[in-house]
C-alpha positions as CSV (number, residue, x, y, z in Angstrom):
1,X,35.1,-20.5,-14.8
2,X,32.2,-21.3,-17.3
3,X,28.6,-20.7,-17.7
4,X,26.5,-23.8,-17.4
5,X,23.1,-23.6,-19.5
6,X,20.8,-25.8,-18.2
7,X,17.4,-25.1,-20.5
8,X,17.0,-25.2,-23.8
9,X,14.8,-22.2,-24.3
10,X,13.1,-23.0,-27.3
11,X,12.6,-22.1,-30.7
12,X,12.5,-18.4,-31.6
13,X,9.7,-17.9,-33.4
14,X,7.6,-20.1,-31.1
15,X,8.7,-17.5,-28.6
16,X,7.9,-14.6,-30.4
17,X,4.6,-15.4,-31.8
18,X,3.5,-16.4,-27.7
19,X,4.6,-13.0,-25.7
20,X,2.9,-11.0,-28.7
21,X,-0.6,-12.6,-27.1
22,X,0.2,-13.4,-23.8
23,X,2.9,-10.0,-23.2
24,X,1.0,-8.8,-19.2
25,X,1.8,-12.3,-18.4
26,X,5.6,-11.5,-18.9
27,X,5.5,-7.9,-17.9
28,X,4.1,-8.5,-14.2
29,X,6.4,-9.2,-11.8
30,X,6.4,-12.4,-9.6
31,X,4.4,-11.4,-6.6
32,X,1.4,-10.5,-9.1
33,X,1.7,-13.2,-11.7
34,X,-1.0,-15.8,-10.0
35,X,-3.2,-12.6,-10.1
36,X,-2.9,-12.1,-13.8
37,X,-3.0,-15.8,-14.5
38,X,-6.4,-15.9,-12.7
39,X,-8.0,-12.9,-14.9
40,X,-7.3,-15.3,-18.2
41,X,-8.4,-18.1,-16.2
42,X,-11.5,-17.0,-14.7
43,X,-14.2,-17.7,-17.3
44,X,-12.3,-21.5,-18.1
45,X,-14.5,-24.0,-16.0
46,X,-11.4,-26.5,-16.7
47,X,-8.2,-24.6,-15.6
48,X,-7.0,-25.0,-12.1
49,X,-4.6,-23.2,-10.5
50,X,-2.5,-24.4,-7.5
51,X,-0.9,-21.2,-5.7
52,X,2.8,-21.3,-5.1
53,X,3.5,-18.4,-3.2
54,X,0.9,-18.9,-0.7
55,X,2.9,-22.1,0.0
56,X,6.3,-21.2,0.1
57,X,4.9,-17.7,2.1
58,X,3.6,-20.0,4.8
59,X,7.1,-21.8,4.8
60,X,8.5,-18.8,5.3
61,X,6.1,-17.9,8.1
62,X,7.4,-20.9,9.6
63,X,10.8,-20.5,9.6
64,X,10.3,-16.9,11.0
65,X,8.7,-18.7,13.8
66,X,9.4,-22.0,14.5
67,X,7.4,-21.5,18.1
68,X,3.9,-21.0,16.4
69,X,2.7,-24.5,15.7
70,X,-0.1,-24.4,12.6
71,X,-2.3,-27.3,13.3
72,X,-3.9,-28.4,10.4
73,X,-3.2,-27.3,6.2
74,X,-6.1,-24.7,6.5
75,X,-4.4,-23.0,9.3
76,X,-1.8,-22.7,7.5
77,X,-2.9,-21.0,4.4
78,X,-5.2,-19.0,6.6
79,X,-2.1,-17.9,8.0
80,X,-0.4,-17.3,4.8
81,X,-3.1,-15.6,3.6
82,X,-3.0,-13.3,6.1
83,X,0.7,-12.6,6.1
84,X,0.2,-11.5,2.5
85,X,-2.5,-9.1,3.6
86,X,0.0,-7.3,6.3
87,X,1.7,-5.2,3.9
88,X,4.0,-2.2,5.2
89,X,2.8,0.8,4.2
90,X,4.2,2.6,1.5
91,X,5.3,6.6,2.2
92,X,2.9,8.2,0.2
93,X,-0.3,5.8,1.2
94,X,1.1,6.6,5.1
95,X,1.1,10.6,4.0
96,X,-2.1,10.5,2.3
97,X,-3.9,8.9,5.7
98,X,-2.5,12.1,7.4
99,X,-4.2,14.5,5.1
100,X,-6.9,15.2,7.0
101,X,-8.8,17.0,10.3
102,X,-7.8,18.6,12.5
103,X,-4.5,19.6,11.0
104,X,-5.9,19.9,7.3
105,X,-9.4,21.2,8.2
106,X,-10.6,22.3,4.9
107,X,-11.6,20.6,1.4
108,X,-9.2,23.3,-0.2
109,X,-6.1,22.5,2.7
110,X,-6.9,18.9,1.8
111,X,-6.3,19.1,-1.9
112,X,-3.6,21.4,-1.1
113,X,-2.0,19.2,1.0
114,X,-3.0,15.9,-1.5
115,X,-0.8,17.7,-4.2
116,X,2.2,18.3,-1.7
117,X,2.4,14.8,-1.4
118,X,3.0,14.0,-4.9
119,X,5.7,16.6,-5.2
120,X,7.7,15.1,-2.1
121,X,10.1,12.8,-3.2
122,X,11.2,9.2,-2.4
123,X,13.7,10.1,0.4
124,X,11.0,12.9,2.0
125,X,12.0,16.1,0.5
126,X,9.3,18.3,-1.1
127,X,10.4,18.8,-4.6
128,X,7.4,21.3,-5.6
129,X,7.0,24.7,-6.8
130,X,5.0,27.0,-4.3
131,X,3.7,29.4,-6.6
132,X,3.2,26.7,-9.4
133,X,0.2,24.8,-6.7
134,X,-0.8,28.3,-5.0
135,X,-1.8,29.1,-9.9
136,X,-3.2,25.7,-10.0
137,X,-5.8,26.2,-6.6
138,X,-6.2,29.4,-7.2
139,X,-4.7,30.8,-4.0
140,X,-1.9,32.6,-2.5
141,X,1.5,31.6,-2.4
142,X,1.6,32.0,1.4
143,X,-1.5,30.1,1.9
144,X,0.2,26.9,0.0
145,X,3.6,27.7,1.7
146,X,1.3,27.4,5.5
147,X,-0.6,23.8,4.2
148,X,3.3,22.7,3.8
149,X,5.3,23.9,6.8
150,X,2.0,21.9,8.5
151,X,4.0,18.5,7.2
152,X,6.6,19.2,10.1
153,X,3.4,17.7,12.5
154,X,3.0,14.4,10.4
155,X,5.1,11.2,10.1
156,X,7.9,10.5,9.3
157,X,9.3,12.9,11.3
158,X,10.8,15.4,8.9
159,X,8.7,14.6,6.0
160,X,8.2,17.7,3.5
161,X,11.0,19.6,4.1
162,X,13.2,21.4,1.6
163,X,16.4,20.7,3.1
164,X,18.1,19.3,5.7
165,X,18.1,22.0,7.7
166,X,14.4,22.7,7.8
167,X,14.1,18.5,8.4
168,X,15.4,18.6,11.5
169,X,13.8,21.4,12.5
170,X,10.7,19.6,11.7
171,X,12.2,16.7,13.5
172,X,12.6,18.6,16.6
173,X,8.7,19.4,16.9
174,X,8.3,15.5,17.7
175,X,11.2,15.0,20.2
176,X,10.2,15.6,23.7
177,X,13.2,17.3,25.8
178,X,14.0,20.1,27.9
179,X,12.9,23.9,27.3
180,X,16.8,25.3,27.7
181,X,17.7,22.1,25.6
182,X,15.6,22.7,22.5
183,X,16.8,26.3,22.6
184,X,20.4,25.3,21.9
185,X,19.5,22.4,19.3
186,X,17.6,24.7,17.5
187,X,20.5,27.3,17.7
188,X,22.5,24.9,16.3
189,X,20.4,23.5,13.0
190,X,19.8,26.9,12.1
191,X,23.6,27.2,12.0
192,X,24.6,23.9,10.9
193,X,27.8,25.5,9.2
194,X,29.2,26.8,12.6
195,X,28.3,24.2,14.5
196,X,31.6,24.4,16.2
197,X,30.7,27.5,17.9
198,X,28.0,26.0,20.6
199,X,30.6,23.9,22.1
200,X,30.4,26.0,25.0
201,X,26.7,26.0,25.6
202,X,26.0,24.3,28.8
203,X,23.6,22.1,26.5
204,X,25.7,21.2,23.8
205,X,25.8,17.5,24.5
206,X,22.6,16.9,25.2
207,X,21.7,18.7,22.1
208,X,24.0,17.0,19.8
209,X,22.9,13.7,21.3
210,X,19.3,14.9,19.8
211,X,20.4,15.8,17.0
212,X,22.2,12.3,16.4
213,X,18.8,10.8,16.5
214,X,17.4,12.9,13.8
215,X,16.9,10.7,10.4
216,X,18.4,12.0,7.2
217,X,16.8,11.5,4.7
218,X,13.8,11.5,6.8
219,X,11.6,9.0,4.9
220,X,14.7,6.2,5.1
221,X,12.0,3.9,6.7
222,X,10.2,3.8,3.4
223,X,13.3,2.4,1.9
224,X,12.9,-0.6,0.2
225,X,14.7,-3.6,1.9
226,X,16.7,-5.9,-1.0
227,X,15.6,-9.2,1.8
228,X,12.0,-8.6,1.3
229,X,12.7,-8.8,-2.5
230,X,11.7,-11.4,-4.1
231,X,14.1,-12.6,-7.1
232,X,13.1,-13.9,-10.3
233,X,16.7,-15.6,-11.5
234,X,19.6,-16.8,-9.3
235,X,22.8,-16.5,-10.0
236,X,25.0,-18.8,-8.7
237,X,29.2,-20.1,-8.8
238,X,29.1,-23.9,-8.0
239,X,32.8,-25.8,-8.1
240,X,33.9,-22.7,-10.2
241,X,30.7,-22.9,-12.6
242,X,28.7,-20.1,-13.2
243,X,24.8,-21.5,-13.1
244,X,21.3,-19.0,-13.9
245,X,18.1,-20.8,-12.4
246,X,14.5,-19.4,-11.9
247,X,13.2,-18.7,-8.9
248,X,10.1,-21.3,-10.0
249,X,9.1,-22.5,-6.1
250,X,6.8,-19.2,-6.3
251,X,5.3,-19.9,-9.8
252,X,1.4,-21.2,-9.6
253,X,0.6,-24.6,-11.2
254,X,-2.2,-24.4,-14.1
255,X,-4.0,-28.0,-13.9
256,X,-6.1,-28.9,-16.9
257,X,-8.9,-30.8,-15.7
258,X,-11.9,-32.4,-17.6
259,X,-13.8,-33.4,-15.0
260,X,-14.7,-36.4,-17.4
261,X,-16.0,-34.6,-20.3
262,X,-14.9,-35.3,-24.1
263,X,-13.3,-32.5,-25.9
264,X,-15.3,-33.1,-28.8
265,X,-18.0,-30.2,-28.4
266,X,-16.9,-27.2,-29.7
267,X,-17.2,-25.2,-26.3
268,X,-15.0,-27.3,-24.8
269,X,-12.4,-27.6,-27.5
270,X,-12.2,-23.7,-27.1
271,X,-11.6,-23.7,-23.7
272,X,-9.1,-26.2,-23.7
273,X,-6.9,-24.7,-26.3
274,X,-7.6,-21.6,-24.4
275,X,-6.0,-23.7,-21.3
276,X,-2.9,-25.2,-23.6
277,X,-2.4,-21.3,-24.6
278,X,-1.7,-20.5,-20.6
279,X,0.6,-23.2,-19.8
280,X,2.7,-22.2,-22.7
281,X,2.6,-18.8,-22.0
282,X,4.1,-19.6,-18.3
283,X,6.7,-21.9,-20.0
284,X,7.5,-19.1,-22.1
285,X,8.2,-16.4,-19.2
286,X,10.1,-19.1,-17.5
287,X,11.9,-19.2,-21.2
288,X,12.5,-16.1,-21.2
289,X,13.9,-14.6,-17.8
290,X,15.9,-17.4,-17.8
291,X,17.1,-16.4,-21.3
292,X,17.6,-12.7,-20.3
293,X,19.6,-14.4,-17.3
294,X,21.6,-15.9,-19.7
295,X,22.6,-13.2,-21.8
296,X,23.2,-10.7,-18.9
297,X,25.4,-13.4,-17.5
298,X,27.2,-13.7,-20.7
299,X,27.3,-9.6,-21.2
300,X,28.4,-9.0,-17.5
301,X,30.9,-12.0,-16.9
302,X,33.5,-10.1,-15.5
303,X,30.7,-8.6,-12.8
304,X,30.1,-11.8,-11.7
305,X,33.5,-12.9,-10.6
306,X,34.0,-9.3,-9.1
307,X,34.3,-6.6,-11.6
308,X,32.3,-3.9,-12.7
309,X,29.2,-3.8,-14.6
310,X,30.0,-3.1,-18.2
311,X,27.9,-0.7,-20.6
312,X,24.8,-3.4,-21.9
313,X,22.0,-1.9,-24.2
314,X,18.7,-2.9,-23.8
315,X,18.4,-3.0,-28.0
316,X,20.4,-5.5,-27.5
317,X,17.6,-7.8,-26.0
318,X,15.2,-6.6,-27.7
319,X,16.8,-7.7,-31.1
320,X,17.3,-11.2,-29.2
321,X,13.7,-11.5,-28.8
322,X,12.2,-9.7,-31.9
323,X,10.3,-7.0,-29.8
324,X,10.3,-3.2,-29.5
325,X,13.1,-2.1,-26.4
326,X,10.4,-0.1,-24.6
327,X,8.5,-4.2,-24.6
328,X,11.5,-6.0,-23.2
329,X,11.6,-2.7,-20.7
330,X,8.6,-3.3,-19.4
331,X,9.1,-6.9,-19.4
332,X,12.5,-6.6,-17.1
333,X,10.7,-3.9,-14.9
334,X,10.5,-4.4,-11.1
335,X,12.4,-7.9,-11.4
336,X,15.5,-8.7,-9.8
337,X,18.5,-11.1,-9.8
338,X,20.0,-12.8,-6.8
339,X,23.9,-13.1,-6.6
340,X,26.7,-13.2,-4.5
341,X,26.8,-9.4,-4.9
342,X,23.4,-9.2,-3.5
343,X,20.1,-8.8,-5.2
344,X,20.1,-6.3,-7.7
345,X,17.3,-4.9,-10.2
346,X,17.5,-6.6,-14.0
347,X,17.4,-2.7,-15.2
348,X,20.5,-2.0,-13.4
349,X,22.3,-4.1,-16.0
350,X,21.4,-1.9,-18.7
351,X,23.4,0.8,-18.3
352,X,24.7,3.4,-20.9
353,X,28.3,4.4,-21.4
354,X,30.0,7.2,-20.6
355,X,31.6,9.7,-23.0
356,X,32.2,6.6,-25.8
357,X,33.9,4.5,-23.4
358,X,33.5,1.2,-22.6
359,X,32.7,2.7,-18.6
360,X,29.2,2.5,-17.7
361,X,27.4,5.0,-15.1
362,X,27.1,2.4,-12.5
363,X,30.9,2.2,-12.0
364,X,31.3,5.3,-11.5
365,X,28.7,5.6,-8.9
366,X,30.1,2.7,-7.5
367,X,33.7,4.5,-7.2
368,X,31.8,7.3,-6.2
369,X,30.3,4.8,-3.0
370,X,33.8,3.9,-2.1
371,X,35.8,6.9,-2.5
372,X,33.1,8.7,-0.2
373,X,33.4,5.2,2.0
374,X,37.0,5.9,2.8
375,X,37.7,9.6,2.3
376,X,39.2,11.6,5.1
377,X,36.0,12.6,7.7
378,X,37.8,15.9,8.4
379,X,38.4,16.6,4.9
380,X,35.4,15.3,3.0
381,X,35.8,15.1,-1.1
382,X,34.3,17.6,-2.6
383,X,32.4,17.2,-6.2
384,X,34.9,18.7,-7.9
385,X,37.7,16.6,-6.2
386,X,35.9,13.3,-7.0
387,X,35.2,14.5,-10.5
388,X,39.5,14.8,-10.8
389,X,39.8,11.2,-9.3
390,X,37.1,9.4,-11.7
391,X,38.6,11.5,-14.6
392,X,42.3,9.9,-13.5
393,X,40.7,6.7,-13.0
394,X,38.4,6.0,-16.0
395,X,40.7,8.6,-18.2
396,X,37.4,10.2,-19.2
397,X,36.1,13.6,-19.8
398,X,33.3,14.3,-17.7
399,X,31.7,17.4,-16.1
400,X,31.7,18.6,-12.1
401,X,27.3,18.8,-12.0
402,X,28.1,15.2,-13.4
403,X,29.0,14.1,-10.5
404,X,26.8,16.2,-8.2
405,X,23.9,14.6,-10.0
406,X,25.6,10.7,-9.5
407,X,26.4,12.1,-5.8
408,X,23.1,13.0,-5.2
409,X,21.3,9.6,-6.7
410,X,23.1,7.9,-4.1
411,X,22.0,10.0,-1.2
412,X,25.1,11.4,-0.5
413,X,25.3,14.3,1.1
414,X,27.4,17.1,0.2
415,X,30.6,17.5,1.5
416,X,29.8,20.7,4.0
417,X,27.1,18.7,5.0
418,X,28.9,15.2,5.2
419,X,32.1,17.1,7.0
420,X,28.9,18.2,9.9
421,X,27.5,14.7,10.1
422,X,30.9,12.9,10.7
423,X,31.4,16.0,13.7
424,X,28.3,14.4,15.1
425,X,29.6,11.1,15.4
């Protein structure tokens, strides 16, 4: 195989001297870019921008559903528009809405309950400190620890929990089922590790059929889907040829338009440098993601004909480019690369190595995935197994809370917890 450049990305200093003015035009990530174009565009009476989302959104639209015919081109960006508008709700914009009466009656509850909701983390555990918010209100401990266990009312089901255990409990206050029925599932979350021991209720498999419904973590809704991702570069393998495009069918068009006028006055001579100056500056984040495509194509060949992603410092790029690392950060933040491994985060090609070696943290949680993947369900690996078989592996040198931390990134459970989920099944 061989990588194909297709661009020539310009000269250096060119490049340089143009992201040091026009940087937020870089930095913002594809769905926002014909918003930040328009702030530098708004006061230029001779700049014109052409949406390209809008139009490729509506295409979309239209493939979803080939039966809804759009009649005339204003239909159809009305349409578009409005597709744009319907945005699922995030979990913490869907919490916040829930802070509220009757369950949160007070102004204190409410603030109470505001701050709970910035301490719950992405999967829907409450990562807080009770007696840290009761200091900050000024109240007692009990009263905060009351506003909380109120979370087991609100959706997601199980949202604000500490722990599994106290999830499904919460779980179980939104499932309607049988008096006798409840009785045993509860019996049975409060002793998850004996689980074993209920066989015999007369309930047991109606309980455990509850129980199976019961989401873990309990805010997986809110999970990002990768298809709803819009990627910035493709990578591609065409008759054995590596190729890295840029996803440009989403890019707005900047039309300079006169309207007639001679750039003579001073004004407009202004205006339409000012004009030039945007157009570049698109051509130069074009330049440039395609360039960082480039590079992590060249630093992580062997990922993309199957292997592993190798160690790849962001100083790296940053030297490439002439900027500070925490500027290309920014600049590779919340953009993603499309594959035949999927569509993946830029970031997550930036890894850092592991104990000197040339094994990065991403394989390993990647051997972590598959190890857990195929291990034994009656005999789940434990943390310190899997430390022995990435240590044999990798011949590194690592440490068991290592792995607990990797384990735990991944949301996977531990293996007490996996060995009473697979007894479930």
């Amino acid at each position: 195989m061989r990588l194909r450049t297709q661009i020539d990305v310009g000269n250096k200093n060119k490049l340089s001297a143009t992201l040091k003015s026009w940087l937020p035009i870089l930095q913002t990530n594809i769905e926002e870019l014909e918003e930040v174009l328009s702030e530098y565009s708004k006061n230029n009476p001779f700049v014109e921008l052409k949406s390209g989302f809008c139009s490729n959104m509506s295409e979309t639209i239209m493939k979803k559903d080939s039966s809804q015919k759009l009649s005339t081109p204003k239909s159809t960006k009305t349409n578009a528009i409005e597709s744009l508008n319907f945005v699922k709700k995030g979990l913490y914009e869907s919490l916040s809405e829930q802070i509220c009466p009757p369950l949160f009656p007070t102004k204190i509850s409410q603030n109470i309950a505001f701050e709970i909701v910035e301490l719950i983390s992405d999967e829907g555990y409450f990562e807080g400190d009770i007696e840290q918010i009761a200091k900050k209100f000024d109240v007692t401990s009990e009263m905060v620890k009351k506003i909380r266990e109120r979370f087991a009312y609100i959706e997601p089901a199980g949202v604000g929990a500490i722990n599994l255990r106290e999830s499904f409990l919460f779980q179980l206050n939104h499932i309607e089922c049988e008096d006798e029925v409840y009785k045993v599932v509860k019996l049975i979350v409060d002793d998850f590790d004996n689980i074993t021991n209920y066989k015999n209720e007369k309930y047991y498999h109606e309980a455990l059929n509850i129980i199976k419904k019961f989401k873990n973590p309990p805010a997986i809704d809110f999970f990002e889907d990768d298809l709803e991702v819009i990627p910035d570069i493709f990578v591609s393998e065409i008759d054995g040829v590596i190729e890295v495009s840029l996803n440009e069918k989403y890019y707005p068009t900047i039309k300079i338009d006169l309207n007639g006028l001679q750039a003579e006055h001073p004004f407009i001579k202004k205006k339409i440098k000012e004009a030039k100056d945007l157009v570049d500056a698109l051509d130069m984040r074009k330049a440039t993601l395609y360039k960082i495509g480039l590079m992590i194509v060249e630093y992580q060949y062997e990922f993309f004909t199957g292997g592993e992603i190798k160690p790849m410092r962001l100083i790296d790029l940053a030297d490439e480019f002439g900027h500070n690392p925490s500027t290309i950060s920014r600049a590779i933040s919340n953009k993603y690369l499309e594959c035949n491994r999927g569509i993946i985060p830029i970031k997550n090609f930036f890894c850092i190595a592991i104990d000197d070696k040339d094994v990065s943290n991403t394989a390993i949680k990647d051997f972590i995935k598959k190890i857990v993947s195929e291990e034994n369900k009656n005999r789940p690996l434990s943390d310190v197994k899997m430390l022995d078989m990435i240590e044999e592996k990798f011949s590194i040198k690592l440490v068991r809370r290592t792995i607990t931390k990797y384990r735990k990134l991944l949301n996977i459970a531990s293996s007490n917890e996996r060995k009473k989920l697979y007894a479930m099944v």
